[in-house]
N, C-alpha and C positions, 0 to 999 in steps of 0.2 A: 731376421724376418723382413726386416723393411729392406732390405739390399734387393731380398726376392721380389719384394712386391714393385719394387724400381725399376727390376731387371724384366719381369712380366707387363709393365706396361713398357717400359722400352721394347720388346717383342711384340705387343700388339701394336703399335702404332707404326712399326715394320711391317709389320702380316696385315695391316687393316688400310696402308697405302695402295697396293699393289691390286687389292679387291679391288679399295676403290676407282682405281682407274679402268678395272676388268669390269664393275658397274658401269661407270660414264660409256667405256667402249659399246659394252650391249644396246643401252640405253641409247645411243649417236646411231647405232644398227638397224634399231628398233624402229628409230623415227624414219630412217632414208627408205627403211622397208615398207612401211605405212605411206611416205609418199609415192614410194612406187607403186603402192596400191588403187592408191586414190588417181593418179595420174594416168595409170595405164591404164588400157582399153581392156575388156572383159571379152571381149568376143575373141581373143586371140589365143588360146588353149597351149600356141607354141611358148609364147611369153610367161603362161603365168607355170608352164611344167621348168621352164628355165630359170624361173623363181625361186621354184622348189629348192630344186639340183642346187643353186647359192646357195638356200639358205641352209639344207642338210648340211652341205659343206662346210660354209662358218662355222655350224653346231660340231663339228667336227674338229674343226681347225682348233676353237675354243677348248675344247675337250683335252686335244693333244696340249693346251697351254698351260692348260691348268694342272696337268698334269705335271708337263714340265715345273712349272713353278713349284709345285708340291715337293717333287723331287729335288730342286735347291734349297729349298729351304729347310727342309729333312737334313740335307748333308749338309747345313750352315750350323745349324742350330742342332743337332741329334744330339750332343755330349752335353750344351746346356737342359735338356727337355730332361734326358737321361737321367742326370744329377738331380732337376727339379720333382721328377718322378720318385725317386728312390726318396727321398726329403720330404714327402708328401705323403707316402708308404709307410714311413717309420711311423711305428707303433708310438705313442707318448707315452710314456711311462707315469700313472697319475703322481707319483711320487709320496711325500709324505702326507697325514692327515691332519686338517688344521689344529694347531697349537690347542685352542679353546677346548675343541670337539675331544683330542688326546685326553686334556684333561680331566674331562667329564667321565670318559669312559674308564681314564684310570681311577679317579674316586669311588666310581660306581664298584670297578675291579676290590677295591681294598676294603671296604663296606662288605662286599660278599665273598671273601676270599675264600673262606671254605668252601662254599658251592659256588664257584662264578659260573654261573649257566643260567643265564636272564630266561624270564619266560619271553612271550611273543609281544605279551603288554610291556611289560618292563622294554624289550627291543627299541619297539612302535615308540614310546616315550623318551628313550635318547635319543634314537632317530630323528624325534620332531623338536626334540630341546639341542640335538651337536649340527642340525642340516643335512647329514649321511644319508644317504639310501642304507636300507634294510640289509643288501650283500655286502657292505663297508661296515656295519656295525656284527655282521656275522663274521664274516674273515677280520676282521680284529679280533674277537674272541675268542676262535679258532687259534688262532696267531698265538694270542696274550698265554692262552690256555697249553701249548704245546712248549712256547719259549720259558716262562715264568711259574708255572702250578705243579705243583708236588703236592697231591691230595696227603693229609694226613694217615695213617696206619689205621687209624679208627675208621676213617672213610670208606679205606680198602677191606677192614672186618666187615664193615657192614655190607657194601654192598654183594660180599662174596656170601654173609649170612643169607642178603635177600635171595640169592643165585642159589645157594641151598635147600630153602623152603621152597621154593618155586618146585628144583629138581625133585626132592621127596615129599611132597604134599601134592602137587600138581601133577609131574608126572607117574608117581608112580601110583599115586589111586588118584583115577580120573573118576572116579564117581565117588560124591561124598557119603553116599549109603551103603560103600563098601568098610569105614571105618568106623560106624557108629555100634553099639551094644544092640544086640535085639531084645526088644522086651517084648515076650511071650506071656 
């Protein structure tokens, strides 16, 4: 990274000479214009339209320069820009999550191993005890949860009991005064 950072002020101090001199030029332009102004007679209409017609022209000349220059230095430098573009693009990959914070979360994992599914408070509280944001302490547990948890059998009873009771109690009498005794 610091090669790049070397190598981008070696390019600016290449790119910011050539300004500078295309400054000082305007600038030297600028002033001989301004005396022409001050020096020349007003009443002569041929003089100050022949002004003009210069100074469009310069505006022009300049144009066509910078132009040009643009164009060298595109074709000097295109393959280093290219590389620095592409280098600049890559995604970073955060990588691994710090040691401390792993740990935490793994203790927290082995404390709940039967249910590892934190509430939102539970979340919020290792988030603000490992530094994580909220989406790093979620895709960890997501993660942790699909690589390492085999819910126990009993887990799977139960939750398929709850999946049960739902389908014959809920759905199949939606009204609970359809199940009750009538007393007459």
């Amino acid at each position: 990274m610091e090669a790049y950072c070397e190598m981008l002020i070696k390019y600016e101090q290449e790119l910011t000479k050539p300004f500078k001199e295309a400054m000082l030029f305007f600038s030297r332009i600028e002033c001989q214009l301004k005396a022409l102004a001050v020096s020349s007679d007003f009443g002569q209409s041929e003089t100050s339209s022949k002004n003009e017609v210069d100074v469009h022209e310069n505006n022009l000349d300049s144009q066509a320069e910078d132009r040009e220059l643009k164009v060298q230095l595109l074709r000097k430098y295109s393959g280093y820009l290219g590389s620095l573009k592409k280098e600049f693009l890559k995604k970073k990959k955060n990588g691994k999550l710090p040691k401390e914070a792993r740990q935490q979360l793994l203790d927290w994992w082995n404390r709940h191993y039967k249910w590892p599914y934190p509430s939102e408070s539970q979340k919020q509280a290792l988030a603000e005890s490992t530094g994580l944001d909220m989406k790093q302490i979620n895709n960890w547990f997501i993660n942790q949860r699909k690589r390492h948890w085999k819910p126990s059998e009993d887990m799977q009873f139960a939750v398929m009991d709850a999946t049960n009771y739902y389908m014959e109690n809920v759905m199949c009498k939606p009204f609970p005064m359809d199940s009750m005794p009538m007393l007459l």
